[in-house]
N, C-alpha and C positions, 0 to 999 in steps of 0.2 A: 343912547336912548334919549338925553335930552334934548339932542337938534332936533331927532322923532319929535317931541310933542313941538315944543317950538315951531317948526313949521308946520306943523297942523293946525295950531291956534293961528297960526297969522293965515292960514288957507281959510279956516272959518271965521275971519273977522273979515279977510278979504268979500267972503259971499254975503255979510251982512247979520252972519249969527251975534245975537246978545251974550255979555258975560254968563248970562243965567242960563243958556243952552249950552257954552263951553263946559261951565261944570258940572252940569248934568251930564253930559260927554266924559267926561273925567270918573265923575261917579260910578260911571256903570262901564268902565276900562276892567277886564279881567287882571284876576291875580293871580305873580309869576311864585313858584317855588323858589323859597329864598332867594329870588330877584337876583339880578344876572352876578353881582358879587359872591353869591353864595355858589354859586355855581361854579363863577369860576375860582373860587379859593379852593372846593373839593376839586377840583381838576389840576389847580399848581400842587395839592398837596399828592394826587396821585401821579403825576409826571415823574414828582422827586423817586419814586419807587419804581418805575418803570426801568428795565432790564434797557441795556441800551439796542439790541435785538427788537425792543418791541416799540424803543421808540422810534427807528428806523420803520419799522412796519407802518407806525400810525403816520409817521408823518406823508408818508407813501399811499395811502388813502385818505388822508384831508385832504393832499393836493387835488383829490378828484372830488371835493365837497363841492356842489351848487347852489347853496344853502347861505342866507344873507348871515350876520352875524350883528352881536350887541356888544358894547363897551370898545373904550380906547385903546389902544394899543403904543402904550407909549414908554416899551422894556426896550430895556439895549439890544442890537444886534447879537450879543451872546445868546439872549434869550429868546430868539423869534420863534424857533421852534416852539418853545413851553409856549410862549404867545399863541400860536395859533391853535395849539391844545386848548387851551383855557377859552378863549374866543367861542370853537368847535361849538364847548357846551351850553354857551347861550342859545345855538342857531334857534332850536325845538320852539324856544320863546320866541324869536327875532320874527318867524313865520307868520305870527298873529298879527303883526304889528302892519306888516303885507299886504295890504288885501288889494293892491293892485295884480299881484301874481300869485297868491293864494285863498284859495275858496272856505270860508268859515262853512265847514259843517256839523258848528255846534254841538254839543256837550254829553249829545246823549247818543252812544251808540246804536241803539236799535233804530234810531231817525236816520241814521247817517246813509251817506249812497256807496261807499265802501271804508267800514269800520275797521276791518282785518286785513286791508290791502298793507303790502311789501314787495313794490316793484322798483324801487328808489326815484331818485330826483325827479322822474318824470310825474311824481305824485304833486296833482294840485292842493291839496285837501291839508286843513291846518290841521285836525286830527286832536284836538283840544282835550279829548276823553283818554287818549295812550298815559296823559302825565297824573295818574292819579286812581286809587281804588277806593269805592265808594263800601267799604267793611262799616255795617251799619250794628250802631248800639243804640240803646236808651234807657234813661237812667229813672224812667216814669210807667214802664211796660208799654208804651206804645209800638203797635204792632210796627214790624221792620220789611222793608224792603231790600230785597239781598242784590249785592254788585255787579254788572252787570259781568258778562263773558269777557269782554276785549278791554284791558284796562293795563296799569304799567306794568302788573306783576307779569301777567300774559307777554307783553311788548317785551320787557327782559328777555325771560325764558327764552322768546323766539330768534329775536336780537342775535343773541349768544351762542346761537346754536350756529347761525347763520353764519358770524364771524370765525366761526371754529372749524368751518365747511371747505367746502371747494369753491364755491358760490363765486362769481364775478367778480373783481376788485369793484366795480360803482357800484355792486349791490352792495359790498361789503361796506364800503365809505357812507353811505347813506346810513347804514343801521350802527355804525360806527357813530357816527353824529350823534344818534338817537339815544345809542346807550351811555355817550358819556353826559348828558343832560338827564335823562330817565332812572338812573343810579341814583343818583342825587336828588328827585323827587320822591323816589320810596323812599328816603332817610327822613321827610321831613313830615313831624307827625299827622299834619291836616289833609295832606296824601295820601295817607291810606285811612280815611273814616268818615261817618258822616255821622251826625247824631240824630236820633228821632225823639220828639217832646211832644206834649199835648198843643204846643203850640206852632209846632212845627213838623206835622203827621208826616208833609213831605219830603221831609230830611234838611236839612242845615249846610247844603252843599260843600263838608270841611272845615263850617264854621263862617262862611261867606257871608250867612246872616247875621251872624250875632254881630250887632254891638260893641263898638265901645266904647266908651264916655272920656274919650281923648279929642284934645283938639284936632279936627274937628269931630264931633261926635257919628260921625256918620262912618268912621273906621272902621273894620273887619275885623273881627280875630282872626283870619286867614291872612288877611295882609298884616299886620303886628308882627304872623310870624315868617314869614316872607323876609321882613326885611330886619328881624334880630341880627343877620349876617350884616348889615350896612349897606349903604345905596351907593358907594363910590364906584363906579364904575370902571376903572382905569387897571391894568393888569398889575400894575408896578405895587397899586396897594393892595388886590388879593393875593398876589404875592407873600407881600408880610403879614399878611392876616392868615395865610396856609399856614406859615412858620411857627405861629404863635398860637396852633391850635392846641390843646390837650391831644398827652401821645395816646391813641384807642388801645383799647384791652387787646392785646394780639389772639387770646382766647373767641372775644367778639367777633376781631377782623377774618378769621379760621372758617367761620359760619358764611359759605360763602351762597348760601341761595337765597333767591328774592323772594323766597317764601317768609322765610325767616325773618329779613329785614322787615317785612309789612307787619308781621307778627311784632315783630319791634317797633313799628311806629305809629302801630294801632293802640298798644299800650302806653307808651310814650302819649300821646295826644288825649287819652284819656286821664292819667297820672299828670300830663303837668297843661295842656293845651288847657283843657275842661275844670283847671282845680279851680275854687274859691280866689279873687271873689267871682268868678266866673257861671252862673249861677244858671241853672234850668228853664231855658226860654232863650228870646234873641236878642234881651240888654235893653237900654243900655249897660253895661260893667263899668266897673270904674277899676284896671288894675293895680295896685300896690306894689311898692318898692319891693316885697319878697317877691311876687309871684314874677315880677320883670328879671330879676336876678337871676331866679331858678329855671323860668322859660330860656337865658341867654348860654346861660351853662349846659342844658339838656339841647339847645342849637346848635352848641359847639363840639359837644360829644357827638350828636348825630352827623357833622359835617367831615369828623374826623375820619368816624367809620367810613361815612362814606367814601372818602378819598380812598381810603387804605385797601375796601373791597373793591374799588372799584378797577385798583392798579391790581392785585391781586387778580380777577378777573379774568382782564387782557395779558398778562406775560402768561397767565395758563392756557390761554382757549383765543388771543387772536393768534391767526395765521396768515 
């Protein structure tokens, strides 16, 4: 990800843009779900559970991924396989990054020119709206806007049915990609919600608006929690950051539908995303040593589950 921007800044200084246009560039870069570490640490910790029947399967349709990928790759030969597993789950993200081979069609499915399409690889379409459900609250009675039809909870469901089918091995690889990256965004609580305020009628896209009074102030509390997981990019360290997760409630990990999980992370984001000082409106906040504490430990539980369902999952229903 970092050569990404690096050679973008020096393509825009090349053309003549000002410091003050780069970071306005910067500013208005979308945010990833616990950014591509967190992804791939749910993915090393679901590899370790994987039946060796299913890791034979998986690796047997990643070979047929088309799909560019984020972070280094710099595990032993023992490990390439988990490598390419964990790699898989950034691709969903790596796509936006694309836009020489993928078409931004933007965030709102009812604009899109095919919102519901699953035909694999041959799809141009970044698809930005699959990684997230907009389950709206508000904590001032302002009226709500409800989620739209095609969102990650939908994209599961379908996913999963799809890899459980007779369906083509490149269709299956393609939704294979999708779900090991889209598991991992329903766990993470600003994924599944949005808030609505007197000051923000139009919703808080996850939190995208609000504030935070961190250097530099112009943070997110979507991004803050994006990157609770760490920004190392490299496989060898989510590796040991899988290892080191808390073990998840095997009662939790049992719950195995993506209904459920959004139900879990819609509460989750209201209980610790939204707490104090996080405050009604769009900040700036200024958050404190507990709420960062308790935000890192409810990250780490939610990444746990995720692995655990996510390995869960696939030894029951890919084929």
């Amino acid at each position: 990800m970092g050569g990404y921007y690096l050679k973008r800044g020096l393509m825009l200084r090349a053309v003549g843009f000002t410091v003050l246009a780069l970071i306005a560039v910067l500013i208005a870069a979308p945010a990833f779900a616990w950014d591509d570490e967190g992804h791939m640490i749910i993915a090393a910790a679901a590899y370790d559970l994987l039946t060796p029947e299913t890791r034979a399967r998986v690796a047997t349709l990643l070979a047929l991924s088309e799909y560019p990928t984020d972070g280094v790759n710099d595990a032993p030969a023992a490990d390439q396989a988990k490598a390419a597993f964990m790699l898989a789950s950034t691709a969903p993200d790596a796509i936006k990054r694309d836009r020489q081979r993928f078409i931004d069609d933007g965030e709102e499915p009812a604009k899109a020119p095919d919102p519901d399409r699953n035909t694999g690889f041959d799809d141009p379409y970044m698809h930005k709206y699959w990684h997230y459900i907009n389950k709206p609250f508000s904590p001032d009675g302002t009226p709500l806007v409800q989620a739209a039809k095609v969102n990650v909870q939908e994209r599961i469901a379908l996913f999963r049915k799809v890899i459980a089918s007779n369906a083509p091995d490149a269709l299956k690889s393609y939704d294979l990609v999708w779900l090991l990256h889209l598991v991992g965004d329903a766990h993470q609580p600003l994924h599944a919600t949005q808030r609505f305020t007197q000051s923000t009628p139009d919703g808080d896209r996850g939190g995208n608006t609000v504030k935070l009074c961190e250097p530099p102030c112009r943070d997110q509390l979507h991004a803050f929690w994006d990157d609770l997981l760490g920004k190392n990019h490299t496989v060898s360290a989510s590796i040991q950051a899988a290892r080191a997760l808390p073990q998840p409630d095997p009662e939790k990990v049992a719950a195995t539908g993506e209904a459920a999980w959004i139900v879990e992370s819609f509460q989750s984001a209201q209980q610790f995303a939204y707490a104090p000082p996080v405050g009604v409106g769009n900040g700036p906040f200024t958050l404190n040593a507990e709420y960062k504490a308790n935000a890192k430990s409810e990250a780490e539980r939610r990444v746990a589950l995720a692995g655990a369902r996510l390995a869960t999952l696939l030894n029951a229903e890919l084929k």
